[in-house]
CHARMM internal coordinates of N, CA and C (Angstrom, degrees):
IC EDIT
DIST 1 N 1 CA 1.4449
DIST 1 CA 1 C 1.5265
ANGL 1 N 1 CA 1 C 108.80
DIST 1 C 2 N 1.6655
ANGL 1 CA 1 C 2 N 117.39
DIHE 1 N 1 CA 1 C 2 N 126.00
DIST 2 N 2 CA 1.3862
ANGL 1 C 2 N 2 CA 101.90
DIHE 1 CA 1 C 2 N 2 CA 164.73
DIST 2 CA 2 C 1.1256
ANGL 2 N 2 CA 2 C 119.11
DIHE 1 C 2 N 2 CA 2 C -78.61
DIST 2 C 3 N 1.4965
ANGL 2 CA 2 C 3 N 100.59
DIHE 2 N 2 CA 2 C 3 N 172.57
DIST 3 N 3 CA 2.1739
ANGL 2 C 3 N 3 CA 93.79
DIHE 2 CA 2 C 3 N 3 CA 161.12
DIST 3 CA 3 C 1.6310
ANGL 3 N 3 CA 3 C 94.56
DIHE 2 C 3 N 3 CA 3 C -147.73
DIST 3 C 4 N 1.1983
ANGL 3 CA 3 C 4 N 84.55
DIHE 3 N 3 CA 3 C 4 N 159.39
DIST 4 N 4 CA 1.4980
ANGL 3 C 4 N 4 CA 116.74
DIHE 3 CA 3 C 4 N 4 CA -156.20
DIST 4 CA 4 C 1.6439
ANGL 4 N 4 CA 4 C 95.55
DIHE 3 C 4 N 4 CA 4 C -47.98
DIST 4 C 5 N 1.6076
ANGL 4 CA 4 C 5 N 111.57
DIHE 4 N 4 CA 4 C 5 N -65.94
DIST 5 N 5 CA 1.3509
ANGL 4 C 5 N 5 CA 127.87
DIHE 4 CA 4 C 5 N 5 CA -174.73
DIST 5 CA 5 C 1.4197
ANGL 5 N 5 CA 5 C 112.48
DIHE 4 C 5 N 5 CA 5 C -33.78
DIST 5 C 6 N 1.4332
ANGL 5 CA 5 C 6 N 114.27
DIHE 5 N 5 CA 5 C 6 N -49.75
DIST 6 N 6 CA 1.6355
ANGL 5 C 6 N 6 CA 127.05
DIHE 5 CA 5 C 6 N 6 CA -178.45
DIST 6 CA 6 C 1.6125
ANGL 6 N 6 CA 6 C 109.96
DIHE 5 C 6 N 6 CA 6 C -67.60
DIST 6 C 7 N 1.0576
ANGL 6 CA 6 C 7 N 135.12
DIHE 6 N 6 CA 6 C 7 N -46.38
DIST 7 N 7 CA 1.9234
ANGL 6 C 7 N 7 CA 146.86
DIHE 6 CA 6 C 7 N 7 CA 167.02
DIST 7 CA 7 C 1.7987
ANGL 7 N 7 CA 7 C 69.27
DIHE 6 C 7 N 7 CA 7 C -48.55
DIST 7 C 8 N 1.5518
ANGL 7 CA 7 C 8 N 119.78
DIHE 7 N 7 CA 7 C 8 N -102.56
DIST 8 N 8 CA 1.5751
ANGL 7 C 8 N 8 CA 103.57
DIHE 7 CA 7 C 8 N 8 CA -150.58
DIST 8 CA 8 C 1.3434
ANGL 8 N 8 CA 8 C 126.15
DIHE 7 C 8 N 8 CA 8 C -19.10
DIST 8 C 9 N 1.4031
ANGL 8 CA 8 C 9 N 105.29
DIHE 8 N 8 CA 8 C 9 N -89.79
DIST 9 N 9 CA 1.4990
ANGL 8 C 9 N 9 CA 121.33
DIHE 8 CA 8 C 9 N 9 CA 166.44
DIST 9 CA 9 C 1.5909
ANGL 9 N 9 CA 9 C 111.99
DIHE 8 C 9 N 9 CA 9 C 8.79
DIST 9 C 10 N 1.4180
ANGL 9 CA 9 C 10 N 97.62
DIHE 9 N 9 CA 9 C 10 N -79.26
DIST 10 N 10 CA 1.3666
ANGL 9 C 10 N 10 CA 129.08
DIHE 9 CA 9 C 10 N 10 CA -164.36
DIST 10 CA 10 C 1.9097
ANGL 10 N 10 CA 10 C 102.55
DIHE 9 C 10 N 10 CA 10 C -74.15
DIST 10 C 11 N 1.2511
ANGL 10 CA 10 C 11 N 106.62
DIHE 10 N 10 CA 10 C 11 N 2.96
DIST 11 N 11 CA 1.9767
ANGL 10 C 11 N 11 CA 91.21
DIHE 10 CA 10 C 11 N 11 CA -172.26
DIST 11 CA 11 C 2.1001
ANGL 11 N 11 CA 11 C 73.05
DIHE 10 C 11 N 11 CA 11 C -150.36
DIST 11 C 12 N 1.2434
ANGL 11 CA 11 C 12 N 117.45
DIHE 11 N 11 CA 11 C 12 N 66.42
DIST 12 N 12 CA 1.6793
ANGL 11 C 12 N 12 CA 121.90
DIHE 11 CA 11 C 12 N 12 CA 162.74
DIST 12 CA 12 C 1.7044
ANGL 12 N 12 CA 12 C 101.79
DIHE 11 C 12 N 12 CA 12 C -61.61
DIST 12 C 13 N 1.3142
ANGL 12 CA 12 C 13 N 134.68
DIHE 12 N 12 CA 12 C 13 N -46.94
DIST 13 N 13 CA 1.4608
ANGL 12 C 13 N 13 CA 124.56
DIHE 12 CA 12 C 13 N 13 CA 158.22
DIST 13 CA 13 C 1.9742
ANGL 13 N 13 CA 13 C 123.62
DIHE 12 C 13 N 13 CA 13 C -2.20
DIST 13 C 14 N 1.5506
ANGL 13 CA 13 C 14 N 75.84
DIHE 13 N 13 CA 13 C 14 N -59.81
DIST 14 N 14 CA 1.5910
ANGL 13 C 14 N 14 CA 89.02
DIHE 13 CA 13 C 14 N 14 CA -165.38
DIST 14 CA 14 C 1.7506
ANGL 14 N 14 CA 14 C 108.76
DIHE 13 C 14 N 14 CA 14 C -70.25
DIST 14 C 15 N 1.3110
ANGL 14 CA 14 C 15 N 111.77
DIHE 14 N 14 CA 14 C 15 N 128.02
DIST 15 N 15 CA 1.4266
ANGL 14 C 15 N 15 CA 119.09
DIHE 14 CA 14 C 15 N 15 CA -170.50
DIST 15 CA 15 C 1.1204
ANGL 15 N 15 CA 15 C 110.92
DIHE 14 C 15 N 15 CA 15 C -133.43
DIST 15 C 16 N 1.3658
ANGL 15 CA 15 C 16 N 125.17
DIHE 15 N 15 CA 15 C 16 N 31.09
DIST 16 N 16 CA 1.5752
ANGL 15 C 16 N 16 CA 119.00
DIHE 15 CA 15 C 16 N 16 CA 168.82
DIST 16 CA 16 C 1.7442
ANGL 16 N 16 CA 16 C 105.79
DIHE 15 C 16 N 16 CA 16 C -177.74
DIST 16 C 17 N 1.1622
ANGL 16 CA 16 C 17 N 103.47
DIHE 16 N 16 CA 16 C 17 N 137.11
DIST 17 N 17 CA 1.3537
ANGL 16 C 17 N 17 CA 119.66
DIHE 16 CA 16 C 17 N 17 CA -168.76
DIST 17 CA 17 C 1.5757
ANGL 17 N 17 CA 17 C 132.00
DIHE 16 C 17 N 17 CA 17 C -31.89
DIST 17 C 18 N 1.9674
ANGL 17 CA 17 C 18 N 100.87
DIHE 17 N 17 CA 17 C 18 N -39.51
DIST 18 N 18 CA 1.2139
ANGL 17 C 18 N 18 CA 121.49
DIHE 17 CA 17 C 18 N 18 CA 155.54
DIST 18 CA 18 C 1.8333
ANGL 18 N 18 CA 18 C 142.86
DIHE 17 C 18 N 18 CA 18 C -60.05
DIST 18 C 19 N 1.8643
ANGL 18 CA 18 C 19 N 98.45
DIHE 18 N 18 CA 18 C 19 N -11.59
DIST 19 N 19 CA 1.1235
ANGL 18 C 19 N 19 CA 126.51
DIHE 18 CA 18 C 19 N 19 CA -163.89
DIST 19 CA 19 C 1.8150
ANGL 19 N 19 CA 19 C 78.33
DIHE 18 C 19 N 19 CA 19 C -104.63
DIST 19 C 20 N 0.9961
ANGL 19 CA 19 C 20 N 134.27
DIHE 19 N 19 CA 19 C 20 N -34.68
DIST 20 N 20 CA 1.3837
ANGL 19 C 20 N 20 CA 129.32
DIHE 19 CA 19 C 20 N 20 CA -159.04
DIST 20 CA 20 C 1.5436
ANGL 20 N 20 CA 20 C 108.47
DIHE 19 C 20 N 20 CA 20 C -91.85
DIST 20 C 21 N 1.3338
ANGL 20 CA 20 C 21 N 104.54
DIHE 20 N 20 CA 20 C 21 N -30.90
DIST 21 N 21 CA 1.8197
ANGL 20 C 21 N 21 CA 104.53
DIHE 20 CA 20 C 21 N 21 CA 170.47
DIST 21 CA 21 C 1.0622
ANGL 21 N 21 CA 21 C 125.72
DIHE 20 C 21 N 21 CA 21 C -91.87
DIST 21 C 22 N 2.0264
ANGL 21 CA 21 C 22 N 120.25
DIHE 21 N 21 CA 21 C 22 N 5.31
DIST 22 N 22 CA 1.4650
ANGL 21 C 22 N 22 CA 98.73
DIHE 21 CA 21 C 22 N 22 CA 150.51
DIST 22 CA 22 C 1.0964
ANGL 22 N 22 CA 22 C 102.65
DIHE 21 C 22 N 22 CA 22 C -115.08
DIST 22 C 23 N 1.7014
ANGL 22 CA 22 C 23 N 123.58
DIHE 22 N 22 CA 22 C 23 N 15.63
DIST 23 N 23 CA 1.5714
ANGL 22 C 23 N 23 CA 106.24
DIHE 22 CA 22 C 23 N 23 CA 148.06
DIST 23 CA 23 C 1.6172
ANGL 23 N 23 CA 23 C 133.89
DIHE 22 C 23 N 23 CA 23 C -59.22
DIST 23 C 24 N 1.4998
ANGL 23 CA 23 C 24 N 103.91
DIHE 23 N 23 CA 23 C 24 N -33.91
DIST 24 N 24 CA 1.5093
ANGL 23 C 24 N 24 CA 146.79
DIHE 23 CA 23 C 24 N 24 CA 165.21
DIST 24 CA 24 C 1.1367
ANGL 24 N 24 CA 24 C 109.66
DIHE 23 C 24 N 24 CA 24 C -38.90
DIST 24 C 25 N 1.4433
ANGL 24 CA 24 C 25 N 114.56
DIHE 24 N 24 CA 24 C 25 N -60.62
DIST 25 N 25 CA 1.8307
ANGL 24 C 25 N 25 CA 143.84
DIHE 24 CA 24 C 25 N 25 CA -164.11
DIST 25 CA 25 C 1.2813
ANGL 25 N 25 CA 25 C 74.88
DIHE 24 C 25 N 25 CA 25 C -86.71
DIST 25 C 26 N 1.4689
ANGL 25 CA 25 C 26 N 148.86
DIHE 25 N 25 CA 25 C 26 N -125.98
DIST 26 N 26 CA 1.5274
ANGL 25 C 26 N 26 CA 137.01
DIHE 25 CA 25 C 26 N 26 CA -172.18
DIST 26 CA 26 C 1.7323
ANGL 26 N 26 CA 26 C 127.50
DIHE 25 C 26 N 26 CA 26 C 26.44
DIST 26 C 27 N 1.3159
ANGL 26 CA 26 C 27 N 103.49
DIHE 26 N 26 CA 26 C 27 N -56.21
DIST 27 N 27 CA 1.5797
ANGL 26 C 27 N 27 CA 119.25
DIHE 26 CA 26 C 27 N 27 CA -179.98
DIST 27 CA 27 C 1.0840
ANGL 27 N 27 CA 27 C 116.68
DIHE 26 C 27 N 27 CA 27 C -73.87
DIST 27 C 28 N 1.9785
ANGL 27 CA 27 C 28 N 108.18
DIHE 27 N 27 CA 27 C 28 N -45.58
DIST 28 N 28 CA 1.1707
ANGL 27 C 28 N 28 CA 99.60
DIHE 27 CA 27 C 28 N 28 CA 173.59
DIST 28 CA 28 C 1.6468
ANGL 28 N 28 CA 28 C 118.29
DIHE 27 C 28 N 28 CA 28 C -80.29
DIST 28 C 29 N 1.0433
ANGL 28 CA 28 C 29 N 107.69
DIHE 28 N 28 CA 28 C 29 N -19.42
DIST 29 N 29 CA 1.9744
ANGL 28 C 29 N 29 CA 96.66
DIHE 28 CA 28 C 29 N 29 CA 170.66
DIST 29 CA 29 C 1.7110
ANGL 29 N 29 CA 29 C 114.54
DIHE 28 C 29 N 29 CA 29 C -73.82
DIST 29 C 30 N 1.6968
ANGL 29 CA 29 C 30 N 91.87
DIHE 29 N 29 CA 29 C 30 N -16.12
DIST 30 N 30 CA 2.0197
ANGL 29 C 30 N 30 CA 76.39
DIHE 29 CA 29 C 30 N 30 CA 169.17
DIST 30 CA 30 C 1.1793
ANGL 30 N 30 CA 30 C 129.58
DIHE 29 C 30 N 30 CA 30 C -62.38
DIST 30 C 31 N 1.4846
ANGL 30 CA 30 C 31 N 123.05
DIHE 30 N 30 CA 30 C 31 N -22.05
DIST 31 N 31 CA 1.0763
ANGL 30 C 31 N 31 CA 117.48
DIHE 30 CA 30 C 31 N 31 CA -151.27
DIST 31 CA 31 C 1.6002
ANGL 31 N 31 CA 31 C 126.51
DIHE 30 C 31 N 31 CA 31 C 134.17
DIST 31 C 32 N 1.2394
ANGL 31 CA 31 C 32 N 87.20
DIHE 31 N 31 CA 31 C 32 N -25.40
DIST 32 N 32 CA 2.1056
ANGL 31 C 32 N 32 CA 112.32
DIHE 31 CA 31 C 32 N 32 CA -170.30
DIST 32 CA 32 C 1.3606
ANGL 32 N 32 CA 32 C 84.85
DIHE 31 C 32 N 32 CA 32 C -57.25
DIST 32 C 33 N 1.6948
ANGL 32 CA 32 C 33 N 104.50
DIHE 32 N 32 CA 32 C 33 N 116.55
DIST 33 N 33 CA 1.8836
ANGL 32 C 33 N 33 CA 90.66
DIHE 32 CA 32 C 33 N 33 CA 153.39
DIST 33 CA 33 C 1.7746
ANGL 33 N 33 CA 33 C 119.17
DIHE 32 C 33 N 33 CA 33 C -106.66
DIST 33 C 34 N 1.0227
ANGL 33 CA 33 C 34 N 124.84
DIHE 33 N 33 CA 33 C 34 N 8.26
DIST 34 N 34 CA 1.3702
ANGL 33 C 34 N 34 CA 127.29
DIHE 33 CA 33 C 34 N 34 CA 147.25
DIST 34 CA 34 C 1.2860
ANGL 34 N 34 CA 34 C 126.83
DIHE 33 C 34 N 34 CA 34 C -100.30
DIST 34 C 35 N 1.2074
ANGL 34 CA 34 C 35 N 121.84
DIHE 34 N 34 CA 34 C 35 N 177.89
DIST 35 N 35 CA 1.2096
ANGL 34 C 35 N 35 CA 138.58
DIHE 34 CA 34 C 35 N 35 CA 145.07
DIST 35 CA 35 C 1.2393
ANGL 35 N 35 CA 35 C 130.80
DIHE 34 C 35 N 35 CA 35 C -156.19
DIST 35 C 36 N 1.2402
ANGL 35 CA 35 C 36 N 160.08
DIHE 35 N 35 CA 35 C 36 N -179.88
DIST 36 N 36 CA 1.4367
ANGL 35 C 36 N 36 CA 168.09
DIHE 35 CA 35 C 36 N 36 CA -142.46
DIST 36 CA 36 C 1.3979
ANGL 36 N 36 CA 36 C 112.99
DIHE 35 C 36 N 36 CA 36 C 168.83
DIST 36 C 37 N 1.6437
ANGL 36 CA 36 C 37 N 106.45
DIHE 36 N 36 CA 36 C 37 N 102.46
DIST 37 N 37 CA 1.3512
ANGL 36 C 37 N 37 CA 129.31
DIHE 36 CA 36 C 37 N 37 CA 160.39
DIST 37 CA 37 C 1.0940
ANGL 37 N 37 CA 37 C 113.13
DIHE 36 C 37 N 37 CA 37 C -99.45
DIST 37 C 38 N 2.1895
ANGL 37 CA 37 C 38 N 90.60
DIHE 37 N 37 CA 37 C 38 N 91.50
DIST 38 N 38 CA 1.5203
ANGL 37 C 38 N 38 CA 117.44
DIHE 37 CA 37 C 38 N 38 CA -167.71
DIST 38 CA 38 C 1.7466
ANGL 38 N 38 CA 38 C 99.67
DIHE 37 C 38 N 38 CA 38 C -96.01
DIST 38 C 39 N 1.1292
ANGL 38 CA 38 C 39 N 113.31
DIHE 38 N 38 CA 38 C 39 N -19.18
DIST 39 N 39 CA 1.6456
ANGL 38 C 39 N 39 CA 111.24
DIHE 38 CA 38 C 39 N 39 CA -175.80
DIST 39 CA 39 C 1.7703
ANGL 39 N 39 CA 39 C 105.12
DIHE 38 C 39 N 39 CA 39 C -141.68
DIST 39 C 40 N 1.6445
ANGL 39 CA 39 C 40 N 93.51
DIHE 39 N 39 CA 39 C 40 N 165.65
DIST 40 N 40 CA 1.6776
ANGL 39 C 40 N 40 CA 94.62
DIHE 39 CA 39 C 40 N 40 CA -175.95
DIST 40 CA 40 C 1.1506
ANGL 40 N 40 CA 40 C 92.48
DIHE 39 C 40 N 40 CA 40 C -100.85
DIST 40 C 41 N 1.6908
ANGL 40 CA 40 C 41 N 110.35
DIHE 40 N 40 CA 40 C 41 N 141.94
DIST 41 N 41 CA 1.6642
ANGL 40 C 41 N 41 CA 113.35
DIHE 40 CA 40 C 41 N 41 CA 159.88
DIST 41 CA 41 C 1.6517
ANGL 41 N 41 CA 41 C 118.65
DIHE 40 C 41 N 41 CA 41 C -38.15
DIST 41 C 42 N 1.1348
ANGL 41 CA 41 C 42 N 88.40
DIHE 41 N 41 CA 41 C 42 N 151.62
DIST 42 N 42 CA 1.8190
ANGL 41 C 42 N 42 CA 88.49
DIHE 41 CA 41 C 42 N 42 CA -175.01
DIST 42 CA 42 C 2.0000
ANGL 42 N 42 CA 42 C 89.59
DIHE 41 C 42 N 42 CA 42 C -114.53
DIST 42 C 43 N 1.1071
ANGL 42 CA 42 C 43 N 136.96
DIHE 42 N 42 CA 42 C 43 N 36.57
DIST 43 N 43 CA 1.5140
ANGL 42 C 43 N 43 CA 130.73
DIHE 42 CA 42 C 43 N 43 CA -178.17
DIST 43 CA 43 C 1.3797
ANGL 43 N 43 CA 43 C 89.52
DIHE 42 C 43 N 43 CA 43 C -110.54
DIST 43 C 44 N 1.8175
ANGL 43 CA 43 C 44 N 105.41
DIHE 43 N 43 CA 43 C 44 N 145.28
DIST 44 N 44 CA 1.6316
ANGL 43 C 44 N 44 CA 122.07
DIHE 43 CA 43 C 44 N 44 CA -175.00
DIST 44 CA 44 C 1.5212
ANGL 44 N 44 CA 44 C 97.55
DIHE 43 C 44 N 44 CA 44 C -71.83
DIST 44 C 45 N 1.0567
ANGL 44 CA 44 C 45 N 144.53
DIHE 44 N 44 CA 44 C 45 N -17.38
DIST 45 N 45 CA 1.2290
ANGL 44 C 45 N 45 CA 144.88
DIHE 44 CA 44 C 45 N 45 CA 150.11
DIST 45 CA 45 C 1.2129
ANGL 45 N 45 CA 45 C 122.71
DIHE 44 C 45 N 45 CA 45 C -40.22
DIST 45 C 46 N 1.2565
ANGL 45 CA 45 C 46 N 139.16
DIHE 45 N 45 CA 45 C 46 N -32.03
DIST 46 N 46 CA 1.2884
ANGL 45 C 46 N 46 CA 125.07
DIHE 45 CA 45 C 46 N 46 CA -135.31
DIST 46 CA 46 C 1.7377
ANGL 46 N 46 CA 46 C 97.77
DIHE 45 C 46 N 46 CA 46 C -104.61
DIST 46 C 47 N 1.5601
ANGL 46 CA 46 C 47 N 111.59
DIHE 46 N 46 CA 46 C 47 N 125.33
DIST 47 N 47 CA 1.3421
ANGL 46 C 47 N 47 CA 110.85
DIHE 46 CA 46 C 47 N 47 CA 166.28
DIST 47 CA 47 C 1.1716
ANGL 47 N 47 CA 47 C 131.01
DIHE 46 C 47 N 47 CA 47 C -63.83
DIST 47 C 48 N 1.6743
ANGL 47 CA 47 C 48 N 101.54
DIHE 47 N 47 CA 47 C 48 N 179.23
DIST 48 N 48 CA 2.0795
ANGL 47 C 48 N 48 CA 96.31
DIHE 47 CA 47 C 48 N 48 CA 177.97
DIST 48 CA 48 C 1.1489
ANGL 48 N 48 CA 48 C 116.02
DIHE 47 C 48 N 48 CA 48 C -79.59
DIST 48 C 49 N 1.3622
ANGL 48 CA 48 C 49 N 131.14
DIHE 48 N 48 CA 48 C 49 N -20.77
DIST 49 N 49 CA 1.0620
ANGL 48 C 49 N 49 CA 117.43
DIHE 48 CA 48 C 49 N 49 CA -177.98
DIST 49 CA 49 C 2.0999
ANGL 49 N 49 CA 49 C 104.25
DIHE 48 C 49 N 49 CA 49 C -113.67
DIST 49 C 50 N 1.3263
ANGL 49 CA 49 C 50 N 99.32
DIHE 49 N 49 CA 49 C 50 N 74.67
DIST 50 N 50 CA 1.3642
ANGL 49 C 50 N 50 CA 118.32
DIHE 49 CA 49 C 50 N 50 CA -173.28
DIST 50 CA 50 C 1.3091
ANGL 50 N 50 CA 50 C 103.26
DIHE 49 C 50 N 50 CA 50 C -80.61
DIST 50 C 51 N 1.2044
ANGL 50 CA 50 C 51 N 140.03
DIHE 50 N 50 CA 50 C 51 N -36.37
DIST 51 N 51 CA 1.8072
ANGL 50 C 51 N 51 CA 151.23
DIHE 50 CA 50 C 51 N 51 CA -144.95
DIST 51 CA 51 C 1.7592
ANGL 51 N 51 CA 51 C 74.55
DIHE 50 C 51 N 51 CA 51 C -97.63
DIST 51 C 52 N 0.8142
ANGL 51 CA 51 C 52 N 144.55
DIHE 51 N 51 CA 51 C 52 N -103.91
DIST 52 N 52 CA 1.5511
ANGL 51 C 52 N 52 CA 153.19
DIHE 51 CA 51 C 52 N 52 CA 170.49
DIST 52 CA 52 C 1.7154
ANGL 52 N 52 CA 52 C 118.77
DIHE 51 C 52 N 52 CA 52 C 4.76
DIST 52 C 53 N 1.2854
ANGL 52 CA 52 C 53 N 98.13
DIHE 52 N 52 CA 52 C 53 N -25.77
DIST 53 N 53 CA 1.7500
ANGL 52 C 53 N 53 CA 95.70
DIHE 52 CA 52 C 53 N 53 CA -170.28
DIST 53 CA 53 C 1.5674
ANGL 53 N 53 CA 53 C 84.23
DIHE 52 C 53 N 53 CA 53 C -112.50
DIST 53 C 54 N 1.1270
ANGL 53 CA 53 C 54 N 128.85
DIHE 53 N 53 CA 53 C 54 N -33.86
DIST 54 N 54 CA 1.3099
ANGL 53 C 54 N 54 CA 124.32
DIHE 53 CA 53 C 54 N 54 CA -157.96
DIST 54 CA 54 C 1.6672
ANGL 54 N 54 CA 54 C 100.41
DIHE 53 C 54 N 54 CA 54 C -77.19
DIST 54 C 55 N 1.0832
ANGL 54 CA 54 C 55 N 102.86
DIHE 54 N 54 CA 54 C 55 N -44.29
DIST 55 N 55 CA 2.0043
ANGL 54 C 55 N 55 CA 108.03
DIHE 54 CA 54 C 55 N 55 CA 178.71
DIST 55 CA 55 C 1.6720
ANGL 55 N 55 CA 55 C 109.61
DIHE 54 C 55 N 55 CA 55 C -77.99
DIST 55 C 56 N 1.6223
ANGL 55 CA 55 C 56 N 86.17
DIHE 55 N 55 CA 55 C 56 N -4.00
DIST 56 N 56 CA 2.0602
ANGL 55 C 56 N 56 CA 73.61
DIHE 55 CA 55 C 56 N 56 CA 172.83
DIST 56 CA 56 C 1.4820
ANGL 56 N 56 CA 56 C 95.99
DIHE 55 C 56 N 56 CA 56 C -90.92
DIST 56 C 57 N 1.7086
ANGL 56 CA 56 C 57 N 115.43
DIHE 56 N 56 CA 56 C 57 N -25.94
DIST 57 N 57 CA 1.2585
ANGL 56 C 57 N 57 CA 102.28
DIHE 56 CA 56 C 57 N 57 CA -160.85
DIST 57 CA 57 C 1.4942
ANGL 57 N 57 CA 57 C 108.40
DIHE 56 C 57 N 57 CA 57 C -82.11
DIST 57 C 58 N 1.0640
ANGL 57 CA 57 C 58 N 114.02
DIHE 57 N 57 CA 57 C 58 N -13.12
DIST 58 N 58 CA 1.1515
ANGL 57 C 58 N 58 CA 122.71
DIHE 57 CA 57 C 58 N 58 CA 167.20
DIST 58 CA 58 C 1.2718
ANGL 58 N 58 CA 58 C 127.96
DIHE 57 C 58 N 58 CA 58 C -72.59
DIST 58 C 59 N 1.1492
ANGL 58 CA 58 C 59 N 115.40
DIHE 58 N 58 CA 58 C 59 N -43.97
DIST 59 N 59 CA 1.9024
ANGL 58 C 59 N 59 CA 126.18
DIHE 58 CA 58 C 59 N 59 CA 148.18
DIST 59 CA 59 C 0.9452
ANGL 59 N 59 CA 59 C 110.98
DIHE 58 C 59 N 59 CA 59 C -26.17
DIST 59 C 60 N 1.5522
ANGL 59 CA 59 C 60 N 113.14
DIHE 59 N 59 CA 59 C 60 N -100.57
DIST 60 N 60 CA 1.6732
ANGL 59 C 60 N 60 CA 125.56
DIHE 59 CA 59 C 60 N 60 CA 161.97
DIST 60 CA 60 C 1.8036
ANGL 60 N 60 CA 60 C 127.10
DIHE 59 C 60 N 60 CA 60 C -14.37
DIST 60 C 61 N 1.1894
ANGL 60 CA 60 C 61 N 96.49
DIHE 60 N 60 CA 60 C 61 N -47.60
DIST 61 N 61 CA 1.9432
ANGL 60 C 61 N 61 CA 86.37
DIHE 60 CA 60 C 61 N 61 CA 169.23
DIST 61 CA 61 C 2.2596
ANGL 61 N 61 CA 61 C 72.85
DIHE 60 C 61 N 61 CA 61 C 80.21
DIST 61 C 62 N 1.9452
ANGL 61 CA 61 C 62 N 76.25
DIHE 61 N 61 CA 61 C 62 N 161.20
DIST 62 N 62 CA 1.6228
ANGL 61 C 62 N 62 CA 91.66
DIHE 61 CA 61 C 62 N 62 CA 176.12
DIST 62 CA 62 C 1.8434
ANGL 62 N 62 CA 62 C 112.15
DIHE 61 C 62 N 62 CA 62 C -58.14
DIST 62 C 63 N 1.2268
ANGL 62 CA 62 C 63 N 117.00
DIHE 62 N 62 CA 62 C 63 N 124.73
DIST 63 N 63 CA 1.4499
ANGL 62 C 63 N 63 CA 130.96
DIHE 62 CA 62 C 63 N 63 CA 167.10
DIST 63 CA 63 C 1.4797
ANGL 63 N 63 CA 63 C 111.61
DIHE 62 C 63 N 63 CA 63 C -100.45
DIST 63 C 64 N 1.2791
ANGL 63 CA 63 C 64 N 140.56
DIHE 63 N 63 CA 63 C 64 N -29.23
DIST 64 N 64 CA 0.9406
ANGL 63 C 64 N 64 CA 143.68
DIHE 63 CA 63 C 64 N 64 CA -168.48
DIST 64 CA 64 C 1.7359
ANGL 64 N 64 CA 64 C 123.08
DIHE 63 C 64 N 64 CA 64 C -159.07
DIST 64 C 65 N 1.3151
ANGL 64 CA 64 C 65 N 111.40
DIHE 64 N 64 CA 64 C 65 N 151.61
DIST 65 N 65 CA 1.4398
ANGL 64 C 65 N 65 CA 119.53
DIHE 64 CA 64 C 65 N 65 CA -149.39
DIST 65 CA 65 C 1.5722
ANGL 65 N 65 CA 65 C 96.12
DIHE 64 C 65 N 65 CA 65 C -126.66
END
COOR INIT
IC SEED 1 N 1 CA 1 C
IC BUILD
């Protein structure tokens, strides 16, 4: 199972919320069939309903480039 916290950590590059959901979308087209949105993004970007876009994007697998 991933979790969210560990993708951060591990991808410090990523600096904005939009950079993080097709990292998200990435995982989920690998193959990842879980995930765990164990922490909230900490980017001034990030909306309220962040847990929601992030598990769709993760659903979805990469759609767009």
């Amino acid at each position: 199972m991933a979790r969210l916290s560990d993708l951060i950590i591990s991808n410090p590059d990523v600096t904005s919320f939009p950079e993080l959901e097709k990292l998200v979308s990435h995982l989920g087209e690998s193959g990842e069939m879980h995930m765990e949105f164990d922490v909230k993004p900490d980017y001034r970007d990030t909306p309220r309903k962040w847990a929601w876009l992030l598990e769709a994007a993760f659903t979805r697998g990469l759609k767009y480039d």
